[in-house]
N, C-alpha and C positions, 0 to 999 in steps of 0.2 A: 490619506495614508502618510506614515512616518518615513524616516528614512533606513534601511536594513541597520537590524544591529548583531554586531560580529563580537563576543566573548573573545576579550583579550589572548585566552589560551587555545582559540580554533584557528586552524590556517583555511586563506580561501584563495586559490590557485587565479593568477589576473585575471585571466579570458573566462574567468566563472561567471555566468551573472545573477543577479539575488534582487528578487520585487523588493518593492518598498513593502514596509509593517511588518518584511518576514524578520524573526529570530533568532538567533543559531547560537546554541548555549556552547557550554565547556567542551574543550577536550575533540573539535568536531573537522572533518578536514573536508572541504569541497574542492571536487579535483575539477582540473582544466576543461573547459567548454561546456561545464555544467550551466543548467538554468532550471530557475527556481522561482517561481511565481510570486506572488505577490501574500500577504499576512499570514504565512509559514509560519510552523516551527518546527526545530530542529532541537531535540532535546539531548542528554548530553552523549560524548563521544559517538556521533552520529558522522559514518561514512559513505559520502557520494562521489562516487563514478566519475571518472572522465563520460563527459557528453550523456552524462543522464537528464532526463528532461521530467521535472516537477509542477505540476500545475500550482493552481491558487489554492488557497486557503486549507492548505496539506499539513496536516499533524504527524509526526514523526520521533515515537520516545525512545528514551534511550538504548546505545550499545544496537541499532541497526546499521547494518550494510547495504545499500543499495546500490549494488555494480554497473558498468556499462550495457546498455544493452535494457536497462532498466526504465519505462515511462509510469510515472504513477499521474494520473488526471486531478484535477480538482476535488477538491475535499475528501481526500485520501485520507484513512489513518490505518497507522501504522504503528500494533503495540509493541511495548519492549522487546527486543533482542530477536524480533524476527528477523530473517533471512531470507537473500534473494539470492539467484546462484545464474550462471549468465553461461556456462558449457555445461554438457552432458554428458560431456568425460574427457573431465582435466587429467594432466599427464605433467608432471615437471617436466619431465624429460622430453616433452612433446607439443609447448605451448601452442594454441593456434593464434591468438590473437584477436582483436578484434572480429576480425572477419570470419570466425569461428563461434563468436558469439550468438544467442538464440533472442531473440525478440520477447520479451513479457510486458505485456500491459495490463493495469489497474486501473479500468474506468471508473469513472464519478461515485465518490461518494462510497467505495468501496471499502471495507471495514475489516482488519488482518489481526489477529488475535497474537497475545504473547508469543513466543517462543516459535509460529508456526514459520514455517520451509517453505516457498513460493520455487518449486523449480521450474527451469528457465523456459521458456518457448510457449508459456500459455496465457490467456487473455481472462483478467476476473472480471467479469460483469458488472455494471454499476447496481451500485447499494447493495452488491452481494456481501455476505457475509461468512469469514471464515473463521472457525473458533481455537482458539488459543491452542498451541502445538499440534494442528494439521499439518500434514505434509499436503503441499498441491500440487500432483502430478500431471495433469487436465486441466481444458477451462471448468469456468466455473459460469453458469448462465447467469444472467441479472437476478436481483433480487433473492439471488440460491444461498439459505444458509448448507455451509461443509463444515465436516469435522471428520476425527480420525485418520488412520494414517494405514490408506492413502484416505485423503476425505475423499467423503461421499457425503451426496444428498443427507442430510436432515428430516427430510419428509415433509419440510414445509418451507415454500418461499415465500421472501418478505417483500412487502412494497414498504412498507412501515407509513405510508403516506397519506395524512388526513386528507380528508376532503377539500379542506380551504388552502392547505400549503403541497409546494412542492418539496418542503424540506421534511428526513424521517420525524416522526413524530412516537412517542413512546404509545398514547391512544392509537397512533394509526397502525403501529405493529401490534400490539393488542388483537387489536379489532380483525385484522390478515389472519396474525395467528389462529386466532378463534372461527373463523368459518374457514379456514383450508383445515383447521380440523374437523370440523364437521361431516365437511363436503367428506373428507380422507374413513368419518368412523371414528375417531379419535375420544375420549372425553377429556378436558381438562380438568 
């Protein structure tokens, strides 16, 4: 692997730390006691958290926030301008702080569509998928495509995963899709 490389116009707070191969384009500010796994990318105007914690090989496009309070695992992505929100009921007038903040996690491989809303306090499943302006008020089980708002089930979960790899595969969501439709009644 290479060594991080930091776009002249992003600030990255000391105590931050950033794997080697990861990226981090324009305009992107990484706050204090952040870490960040190893061949990331961070596309542009991309904000992280004091003490967010990012796994390896996490994609991350432009104009996200990812607050404290925030863990996304390993081969996260994360499309434009979604949102992560870390209280349940912010107050100006009423900060709580850290210690007010709710726990959310993004295990492996877990897939966050444009524009959608992850609020705070719930766990999305590895290779789940959520589609493009969901709001996620609830976990989300592995392999579960959500959508709508609030999402919900889709009606069919994904493994996406051929038979010879562990990584998703387009034939191997295919093939899922197609016999949880079956099984469900479905026609394609």
């Amino acid at each position: 692997m290479s060594v991080p490389f930091v776009h002249e116009s992003s600030y990255v707070d000391e105590s931050a730390l950033i794997g080697d191969g990861t990226r981090i384009w324009h305009f992107c500010h990484v706050q204090t006691g952040a870490v960040i796994g190893e061949g990331c990318t961070l596309g542009q105007n991309v904000n992280v958290g004091s003490n967010v914690s990012i796994g390896n090989g996490v994609k991350v496009q432009n104009n996200v926030s990812i607050y404290e309070g925030v863990e996304l695992r390993d081969f996260v992505f994360c499309g434009p301008s979604c949102v992560f929100t870390n209280d349940l009921t912010p107050r100006a007038k009423y900060p709580k702080g850290p210690a007010g903040y709710r726990h959310t996690i993004v295990h492996e491989g877990a897939s966050i569509g444009a524009n959608a809303t992850i609020v705070c306090g719930v766990e999305i499943g590895a290779w789940a998928m959520v589609a493009a302006g969901a709001v996620v008020t609830r976990d989300v089980p592995a392999h579960a495509l959500v959508m709508g708002i609030p999402a919900s089930g889709g009606g069919v979960g994904l493994s996406m995963r051929s038979e010879t790899s562990r990584r998703p595969t387009l034939s191997g969501m295919r093939e899922c899709i197609s016999s949880k439709s079956r099984r469900a009644g479905i026609s394609s």
